[in-house]
C-alpha positions as a Python dict, from the first residue, in 0.01 Angstrom:
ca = {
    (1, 'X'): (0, 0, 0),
    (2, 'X'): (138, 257, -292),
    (3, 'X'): (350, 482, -266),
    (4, 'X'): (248, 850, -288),
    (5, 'X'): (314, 1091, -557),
    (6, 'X'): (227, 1443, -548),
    (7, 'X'): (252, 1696, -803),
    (8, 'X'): (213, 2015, -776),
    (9, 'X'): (112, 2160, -1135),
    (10, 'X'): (-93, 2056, -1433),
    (11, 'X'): (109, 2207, -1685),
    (12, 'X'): (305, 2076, -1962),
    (13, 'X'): (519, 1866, -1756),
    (14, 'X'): (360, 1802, -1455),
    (15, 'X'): (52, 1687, -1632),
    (16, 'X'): (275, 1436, -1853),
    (17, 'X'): (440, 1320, -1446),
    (18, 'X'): (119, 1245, -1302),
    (19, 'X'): (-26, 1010, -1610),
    (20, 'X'): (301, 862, -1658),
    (21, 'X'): (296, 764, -1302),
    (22, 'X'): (-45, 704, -1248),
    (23, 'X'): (-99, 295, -1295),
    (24, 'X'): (226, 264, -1041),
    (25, 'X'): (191, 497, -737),
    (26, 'X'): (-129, 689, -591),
    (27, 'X'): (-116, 1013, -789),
    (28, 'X'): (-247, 1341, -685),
    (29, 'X'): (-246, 1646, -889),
    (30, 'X'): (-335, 2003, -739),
    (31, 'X'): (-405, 2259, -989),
    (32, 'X'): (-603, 2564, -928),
    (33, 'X'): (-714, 2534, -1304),
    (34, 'X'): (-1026, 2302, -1424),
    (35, 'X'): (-847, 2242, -1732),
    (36, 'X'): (-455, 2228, -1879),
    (37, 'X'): (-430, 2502, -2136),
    (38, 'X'): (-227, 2455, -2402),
    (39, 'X'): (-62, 2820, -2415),
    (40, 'X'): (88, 2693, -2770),
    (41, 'X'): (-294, 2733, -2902),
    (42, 'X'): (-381, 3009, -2699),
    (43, 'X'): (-312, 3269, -2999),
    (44, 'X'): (-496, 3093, -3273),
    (45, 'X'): (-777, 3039, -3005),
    (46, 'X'): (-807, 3389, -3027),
    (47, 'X'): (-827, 3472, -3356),
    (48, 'X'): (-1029, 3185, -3425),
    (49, 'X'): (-1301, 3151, -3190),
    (50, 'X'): (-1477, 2849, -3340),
    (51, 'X'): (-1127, 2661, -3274),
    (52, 'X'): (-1093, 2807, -2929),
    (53, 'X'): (-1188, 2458, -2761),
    (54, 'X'): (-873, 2294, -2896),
    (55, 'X'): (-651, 2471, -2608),
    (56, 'X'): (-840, 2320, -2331),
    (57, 'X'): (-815, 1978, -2201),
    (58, 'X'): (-1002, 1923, -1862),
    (59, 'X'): (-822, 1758, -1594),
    (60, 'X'): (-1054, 1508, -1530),
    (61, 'X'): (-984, 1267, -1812),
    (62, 'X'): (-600, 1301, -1668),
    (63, 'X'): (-612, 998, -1470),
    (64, 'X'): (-755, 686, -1450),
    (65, 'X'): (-674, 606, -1072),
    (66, 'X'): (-525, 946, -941),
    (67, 'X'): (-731, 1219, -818),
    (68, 'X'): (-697, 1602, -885),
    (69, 'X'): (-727, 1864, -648),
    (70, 'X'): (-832, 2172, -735),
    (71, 'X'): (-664, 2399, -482),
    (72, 'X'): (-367, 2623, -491),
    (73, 'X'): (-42, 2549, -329),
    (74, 'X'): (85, 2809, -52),
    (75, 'X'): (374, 2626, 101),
    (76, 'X'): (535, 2322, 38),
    (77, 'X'): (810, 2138, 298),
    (78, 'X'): (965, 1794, 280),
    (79, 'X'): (651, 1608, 407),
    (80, 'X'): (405, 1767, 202),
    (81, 'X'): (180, 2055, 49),
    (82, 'X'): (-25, 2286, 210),
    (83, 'X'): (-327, 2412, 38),
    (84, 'X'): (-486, 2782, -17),
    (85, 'X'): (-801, 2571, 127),
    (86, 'X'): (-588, 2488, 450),
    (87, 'X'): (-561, 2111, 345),
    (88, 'X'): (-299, 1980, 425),
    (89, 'X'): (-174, 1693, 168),
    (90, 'X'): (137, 1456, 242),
    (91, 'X'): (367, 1314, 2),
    (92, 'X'): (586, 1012, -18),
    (93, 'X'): (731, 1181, -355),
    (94, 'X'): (667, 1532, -409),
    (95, 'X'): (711, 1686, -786),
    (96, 'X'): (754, 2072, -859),
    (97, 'X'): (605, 2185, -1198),
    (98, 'X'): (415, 2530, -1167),
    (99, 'X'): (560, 2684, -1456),
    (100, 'X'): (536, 3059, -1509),
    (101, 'X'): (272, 3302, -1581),
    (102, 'X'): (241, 3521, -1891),
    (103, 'X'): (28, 3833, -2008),
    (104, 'X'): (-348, 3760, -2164),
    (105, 'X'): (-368, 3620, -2457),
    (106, 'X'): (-81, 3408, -2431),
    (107, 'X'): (-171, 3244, -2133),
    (108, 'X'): (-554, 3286, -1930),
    (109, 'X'): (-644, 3654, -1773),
    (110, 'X'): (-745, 3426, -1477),
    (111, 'X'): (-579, 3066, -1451),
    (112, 'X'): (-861, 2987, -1188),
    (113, 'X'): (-1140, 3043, -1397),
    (114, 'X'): (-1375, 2804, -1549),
    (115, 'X'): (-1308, 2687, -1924),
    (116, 'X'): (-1652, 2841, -2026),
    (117, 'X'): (-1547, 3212, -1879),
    (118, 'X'): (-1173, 3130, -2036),
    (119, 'X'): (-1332, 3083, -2398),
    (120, 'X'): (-1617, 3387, -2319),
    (121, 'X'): (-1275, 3623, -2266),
    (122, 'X'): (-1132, 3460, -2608),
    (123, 'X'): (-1480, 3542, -2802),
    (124, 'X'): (-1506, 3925, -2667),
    (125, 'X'): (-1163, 4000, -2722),
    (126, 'X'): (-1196, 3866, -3081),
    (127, 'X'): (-1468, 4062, -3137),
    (128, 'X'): (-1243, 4414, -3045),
    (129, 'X'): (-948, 4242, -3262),
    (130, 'X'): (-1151, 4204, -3596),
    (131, 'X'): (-1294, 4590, -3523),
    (132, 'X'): (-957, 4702, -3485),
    (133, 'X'): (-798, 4843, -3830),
    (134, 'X'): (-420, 4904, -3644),
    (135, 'X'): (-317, 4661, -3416),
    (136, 'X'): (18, 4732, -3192),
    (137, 'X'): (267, 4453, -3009),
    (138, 'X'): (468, 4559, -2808),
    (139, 'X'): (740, 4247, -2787),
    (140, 'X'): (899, 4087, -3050),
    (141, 'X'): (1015, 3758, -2921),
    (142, 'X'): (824, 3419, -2996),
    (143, 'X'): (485, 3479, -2872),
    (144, 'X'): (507, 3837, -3026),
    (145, 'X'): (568, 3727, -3335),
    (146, 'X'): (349, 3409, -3377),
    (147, 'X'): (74, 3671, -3248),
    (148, 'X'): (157, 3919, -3498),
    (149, 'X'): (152, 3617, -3794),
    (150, 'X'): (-216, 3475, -3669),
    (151, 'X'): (-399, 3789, -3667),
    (152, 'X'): (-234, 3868, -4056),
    (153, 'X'): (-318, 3470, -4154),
    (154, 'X'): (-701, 3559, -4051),
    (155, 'X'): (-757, 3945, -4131),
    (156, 'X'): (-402, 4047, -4400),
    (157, 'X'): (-497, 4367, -4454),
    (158, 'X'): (-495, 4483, -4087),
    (159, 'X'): (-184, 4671, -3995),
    (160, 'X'): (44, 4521, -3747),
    (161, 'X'): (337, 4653, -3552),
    (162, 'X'): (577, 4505, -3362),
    (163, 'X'): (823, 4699, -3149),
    (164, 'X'): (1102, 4585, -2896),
    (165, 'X'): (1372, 4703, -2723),
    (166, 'X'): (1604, 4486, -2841),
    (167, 'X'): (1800, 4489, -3131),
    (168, 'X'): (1773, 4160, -3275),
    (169, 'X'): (1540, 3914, -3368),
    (170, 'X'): (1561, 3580, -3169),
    (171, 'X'): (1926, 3637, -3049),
    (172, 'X'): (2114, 3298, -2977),
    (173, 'X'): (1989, 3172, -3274),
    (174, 'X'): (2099, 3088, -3588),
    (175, 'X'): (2155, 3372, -3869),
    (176, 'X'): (1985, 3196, -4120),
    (177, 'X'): (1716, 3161, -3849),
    (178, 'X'): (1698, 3515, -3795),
    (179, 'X'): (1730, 3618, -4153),
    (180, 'X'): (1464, 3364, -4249),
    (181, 'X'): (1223, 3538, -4033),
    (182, 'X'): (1258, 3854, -4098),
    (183, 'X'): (1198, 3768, -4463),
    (184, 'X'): (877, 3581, -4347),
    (185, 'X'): (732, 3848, -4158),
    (186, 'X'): (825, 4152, -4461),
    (187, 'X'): (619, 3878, -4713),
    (188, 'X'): (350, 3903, -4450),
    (189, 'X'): (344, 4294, -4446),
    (190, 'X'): (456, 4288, -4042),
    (191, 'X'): (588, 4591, -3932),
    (192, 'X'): (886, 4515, -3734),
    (193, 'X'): (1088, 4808, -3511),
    (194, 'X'): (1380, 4655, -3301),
    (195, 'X'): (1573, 4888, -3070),
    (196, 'X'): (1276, 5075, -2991),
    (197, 'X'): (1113, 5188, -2693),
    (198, 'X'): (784, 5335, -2608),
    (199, 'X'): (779, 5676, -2328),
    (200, 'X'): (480, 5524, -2174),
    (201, 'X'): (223, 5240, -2203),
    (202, 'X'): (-64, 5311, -2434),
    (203, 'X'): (-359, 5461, -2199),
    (204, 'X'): (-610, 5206, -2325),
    (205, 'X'): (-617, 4844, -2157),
    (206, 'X'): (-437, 4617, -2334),
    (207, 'X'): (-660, 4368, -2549),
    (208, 'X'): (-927, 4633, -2564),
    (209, 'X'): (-1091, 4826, -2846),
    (210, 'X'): (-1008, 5224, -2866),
    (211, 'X'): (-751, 5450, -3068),
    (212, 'X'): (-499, 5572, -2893),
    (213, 'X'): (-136, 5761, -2967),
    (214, 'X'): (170, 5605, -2811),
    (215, 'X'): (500, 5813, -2823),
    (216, 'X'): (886, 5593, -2905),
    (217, 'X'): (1196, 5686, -2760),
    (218, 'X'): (1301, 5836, -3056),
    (219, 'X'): (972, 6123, -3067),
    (220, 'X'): (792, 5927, -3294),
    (221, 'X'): (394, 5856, -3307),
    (222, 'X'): (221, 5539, -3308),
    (223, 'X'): (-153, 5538, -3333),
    (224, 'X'): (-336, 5227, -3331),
    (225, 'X'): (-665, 5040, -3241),
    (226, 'X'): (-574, 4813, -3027),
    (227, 'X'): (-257, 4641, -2787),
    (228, 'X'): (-86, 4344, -2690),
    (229, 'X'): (171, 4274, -2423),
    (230, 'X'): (404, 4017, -2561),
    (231, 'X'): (689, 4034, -2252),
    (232, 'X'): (673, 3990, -1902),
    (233, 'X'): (739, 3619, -1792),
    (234, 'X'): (682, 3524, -1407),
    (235, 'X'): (776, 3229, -1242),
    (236, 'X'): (509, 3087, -1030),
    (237, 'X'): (754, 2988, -684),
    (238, 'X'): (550, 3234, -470),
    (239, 'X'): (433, 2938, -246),
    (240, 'X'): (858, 2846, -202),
    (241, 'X'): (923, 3209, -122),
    (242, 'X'): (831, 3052, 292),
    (243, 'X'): (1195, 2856, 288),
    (244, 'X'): (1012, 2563, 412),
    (245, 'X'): (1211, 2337, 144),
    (246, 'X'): (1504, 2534, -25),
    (247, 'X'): (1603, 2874, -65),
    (248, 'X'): (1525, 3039, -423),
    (249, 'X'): (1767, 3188, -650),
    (250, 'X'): (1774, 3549, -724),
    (251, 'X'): (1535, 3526, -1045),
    (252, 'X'): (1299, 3322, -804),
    (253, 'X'): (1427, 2995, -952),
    (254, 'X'): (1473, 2665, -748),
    (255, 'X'): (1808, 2468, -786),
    (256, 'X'): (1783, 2151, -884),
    (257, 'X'): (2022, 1877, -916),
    (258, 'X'): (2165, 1676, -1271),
    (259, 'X'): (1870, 1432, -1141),
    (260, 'X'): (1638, 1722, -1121),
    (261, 'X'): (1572, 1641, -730),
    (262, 'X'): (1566, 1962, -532),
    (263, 'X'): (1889, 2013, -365),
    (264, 'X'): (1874, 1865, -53),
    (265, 'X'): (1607, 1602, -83),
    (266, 'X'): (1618, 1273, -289),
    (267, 'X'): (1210, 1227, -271),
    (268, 'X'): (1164, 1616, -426),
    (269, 'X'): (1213, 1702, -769),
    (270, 'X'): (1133, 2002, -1003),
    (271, 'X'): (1093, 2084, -1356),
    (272, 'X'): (1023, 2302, -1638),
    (273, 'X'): (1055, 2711, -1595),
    (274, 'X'): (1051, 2717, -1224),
    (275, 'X'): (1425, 2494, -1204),
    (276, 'X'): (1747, 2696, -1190),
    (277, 'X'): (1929, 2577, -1546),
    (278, 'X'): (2001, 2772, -1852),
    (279, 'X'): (1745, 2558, -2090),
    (280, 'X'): (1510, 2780, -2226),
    (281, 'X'): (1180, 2832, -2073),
    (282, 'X'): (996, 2651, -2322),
    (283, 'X'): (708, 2377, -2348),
    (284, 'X'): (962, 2115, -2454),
    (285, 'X'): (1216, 2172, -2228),
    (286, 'X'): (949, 2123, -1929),
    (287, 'X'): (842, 1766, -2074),
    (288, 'X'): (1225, 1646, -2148),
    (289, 'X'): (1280, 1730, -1730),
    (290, 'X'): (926, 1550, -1710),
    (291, 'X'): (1063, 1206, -1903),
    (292, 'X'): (1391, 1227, -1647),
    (293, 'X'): (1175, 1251, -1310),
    (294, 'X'): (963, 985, -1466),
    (295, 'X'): (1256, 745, -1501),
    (296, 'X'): (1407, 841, -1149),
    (297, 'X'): (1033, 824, -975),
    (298, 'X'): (970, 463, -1180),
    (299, 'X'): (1319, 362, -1018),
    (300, 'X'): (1249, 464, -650),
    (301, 'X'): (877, 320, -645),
    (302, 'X'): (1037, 1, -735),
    (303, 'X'): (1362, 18, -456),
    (304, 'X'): (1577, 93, -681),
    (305, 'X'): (1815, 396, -736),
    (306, 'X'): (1726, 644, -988),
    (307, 'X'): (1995, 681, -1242),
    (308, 'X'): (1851, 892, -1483),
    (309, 'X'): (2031, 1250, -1570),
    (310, 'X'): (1924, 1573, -1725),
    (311, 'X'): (2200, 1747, -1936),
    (312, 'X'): (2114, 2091, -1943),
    (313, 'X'): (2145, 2304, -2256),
    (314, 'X'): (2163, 2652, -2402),
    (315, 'X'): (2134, 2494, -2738),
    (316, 'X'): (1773, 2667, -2848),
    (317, 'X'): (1521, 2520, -3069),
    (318, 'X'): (1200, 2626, -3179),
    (319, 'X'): (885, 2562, -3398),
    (320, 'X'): (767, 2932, -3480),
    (321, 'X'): (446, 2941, -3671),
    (322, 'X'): (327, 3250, -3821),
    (323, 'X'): (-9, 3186, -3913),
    (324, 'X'): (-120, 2846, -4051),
    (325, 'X'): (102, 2894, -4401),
    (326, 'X'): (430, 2971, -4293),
    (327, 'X'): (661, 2973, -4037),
    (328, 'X'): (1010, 2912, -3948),
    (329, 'X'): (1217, 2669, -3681),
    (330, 'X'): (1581, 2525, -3536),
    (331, 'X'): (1608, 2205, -3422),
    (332, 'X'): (1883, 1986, -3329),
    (333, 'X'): (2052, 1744, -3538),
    (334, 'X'): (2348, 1479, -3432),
    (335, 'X'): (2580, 1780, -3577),
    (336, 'X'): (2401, 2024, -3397),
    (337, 'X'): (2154, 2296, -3407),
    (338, 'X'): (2009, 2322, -3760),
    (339, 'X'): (1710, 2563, -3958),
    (340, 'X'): (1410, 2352, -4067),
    (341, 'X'): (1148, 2405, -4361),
    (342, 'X'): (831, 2593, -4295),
    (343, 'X'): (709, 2270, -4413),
    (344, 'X'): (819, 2081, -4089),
    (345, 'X'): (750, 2364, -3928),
    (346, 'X'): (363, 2302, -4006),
    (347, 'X'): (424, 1944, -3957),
    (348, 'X'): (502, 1985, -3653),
    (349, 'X'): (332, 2243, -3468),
    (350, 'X'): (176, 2440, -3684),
    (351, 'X'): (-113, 2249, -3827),
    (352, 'X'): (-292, 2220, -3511),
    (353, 'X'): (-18, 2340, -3202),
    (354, 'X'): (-15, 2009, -3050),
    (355, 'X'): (-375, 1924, -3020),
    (356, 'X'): (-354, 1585, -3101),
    (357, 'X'): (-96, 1546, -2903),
    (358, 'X'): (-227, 1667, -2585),
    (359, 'X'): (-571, 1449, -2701),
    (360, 'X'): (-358, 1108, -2678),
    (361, 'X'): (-238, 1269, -2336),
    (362, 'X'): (-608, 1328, -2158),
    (363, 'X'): (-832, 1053, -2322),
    (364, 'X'): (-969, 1271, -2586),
    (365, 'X'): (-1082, 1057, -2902),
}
């Protein structure tokens, strides 16, 4: 009889756990979602409607043998997962991988909804976008700013501003980086305010049509058409907050050990933005902890012990594409961190933001 593997979250890595593992244990996924959404596409999805489809894989082309639950986790303990439903499901191996939640557009208003009502959302908010002649950010880290460069690649005489508290762009990274990009976003007529703050949120809802005055720190007036949150990450460990398995860390984080097991518990592991290291909560960083517990879970299925480590890392890279033209990145090299080419940049994520990656991944031709 197989083993059992559980995992709890469909995202980047926990999707990549479950069809890794699927031909060698008996895999179940639980997801609230019908589909993985790739949050990478999210922003073009919006200002390109007819491409919207790209972000969305459904889950069930995931496995071949598994089975996916659609259910929310409320409380998980060394033996298992209980559901929002009240099922109960037991694990011989449990994985962690709920990830975090982000403001709309980035990521879905609802996670739970259906695909059809996700891409309906998408459509009507593009439609008070392309009305909207003055378009404010308020955020100026990645998602900000990759917003900010779709909406000018699609509509470059609208008027975009960007503010943030903060008085750099991408700190932690490399000058050239920084200097890069700020060059990038002046060609594409971004306006840009670091060390700025707003007295109070614009009255309008954000992602909605209507023109409205917002006030800065410093007495000045904004008006624009239309908003966009671009801050405000969450971690999704609600259904740990119990203690059933391990106490949380102060930022709601779960520690994990250099083999990514939950401390405490050699069958339990966790990854991506939900684990207690300094990597960066980013895509990439959630599927490198997904190829460790892979190697560790292949080990223990077959009785043997898992020797696979994860190094952690404040070393940052990123792919930043602003728009389907341009774009800049940092990746590392053997002699460390390094600036890439817009040019890779669309290589690599920019000409379609992973699709046909995440096609290879849930038996899309």
């Amino acid at each position: 009889m197989n083993q059992t593997v559980v995992v709890v979250g469909g995202g980047y890595g926990g999707s990549l756990v479950a069809k890794e593992l699927d031909s060698e244990a008996d895999v179940t996924l639980i997801d609230p979602r019908e589909a993985f959404v790739n949050a990478a596409a999210s922003l073009r999805a919006l200002t390109r409607p007819h491409w919207a489809h790209n972000a969305f894989f459904p889950f069930a082309t995931l496995l071949q043998r598994g089975r996916v639950i659609r259910d929310r986790a409320v409380s998980v303990d060394p033996k298992g997962v209980t559901l929002a439903s009240g099922e109960r499901v037991e694990a011989d191996y449990l994985v962690l991988a709920t990830g975090s939640s982000y403001p709309y557009p980035a990521k879905p208003r609802h996670a739970s909804t259906s695909i059809a009502q996700q891409l309906d959302d998408l459509r009507e908010t593009h439609k008070e976008l392309a009305g909207a002649g003055r378009v404010l950010i308020l955020g100026a880290g990645p998602v900000g700013l990759e917003l900010a460069g779709e909406i000018k690649d699609v509509w470059p005489d609208k008027y975009v501003v960007v503010l943030d508290r903060a008085d750099q762009l991408l700190p932690g990274f490399l000058p050239e980086v920084r200097n890069e990009l700020r060059h990038r976003l002046d060609e594409l007529g971004i306006d840009v305010r670091l060390g700025t703050a707003l007295t109070a949120l614009p009255t309008v809802e954000a992602g909605r049509a209507g023109r409205f005055a917002v006030t800065t720190d410093t007495g000045e007036q904004i008006v624009a058409d239309i908003w966009f949150q671009a801050f405000g990450v969450e971690i999704n460990t609600g259904y740990l907050a119990d203690g059933s398995l391990s106490p949380l860390t102060e930022q709601n984080t779960i520690p994990v050990t250099e083999r990514l097991n939950v401390q405490g518990y050699e069958h339990i592991y966790a990854i991506g933005d939900i684990v207690a290291l300094p990597d960066p909560k980013m895509a990439s960083y959630a599927m490198t902890h997904a190829d460790i517990v892979v190697k560790n879970l292949r080990a223990q299925l077959a009785g043997d012990q898992p020797d696979a480590v994860h190094t952690a890392t404040s070393e940052r890279r990123i792919l930043l594409p602003l728009g389907t033209r341009t774009g800049i990145g940092q990746l590392p090299t053997p002699d460390g961190v390094a600036a890439v080419t817009a040019e890779t940049v669309y290589e690599r994520k920019g000409a379609d933001l992973f699709t046909a990656r995440f096609a290879s991944r849930f038996g899309r031709a």
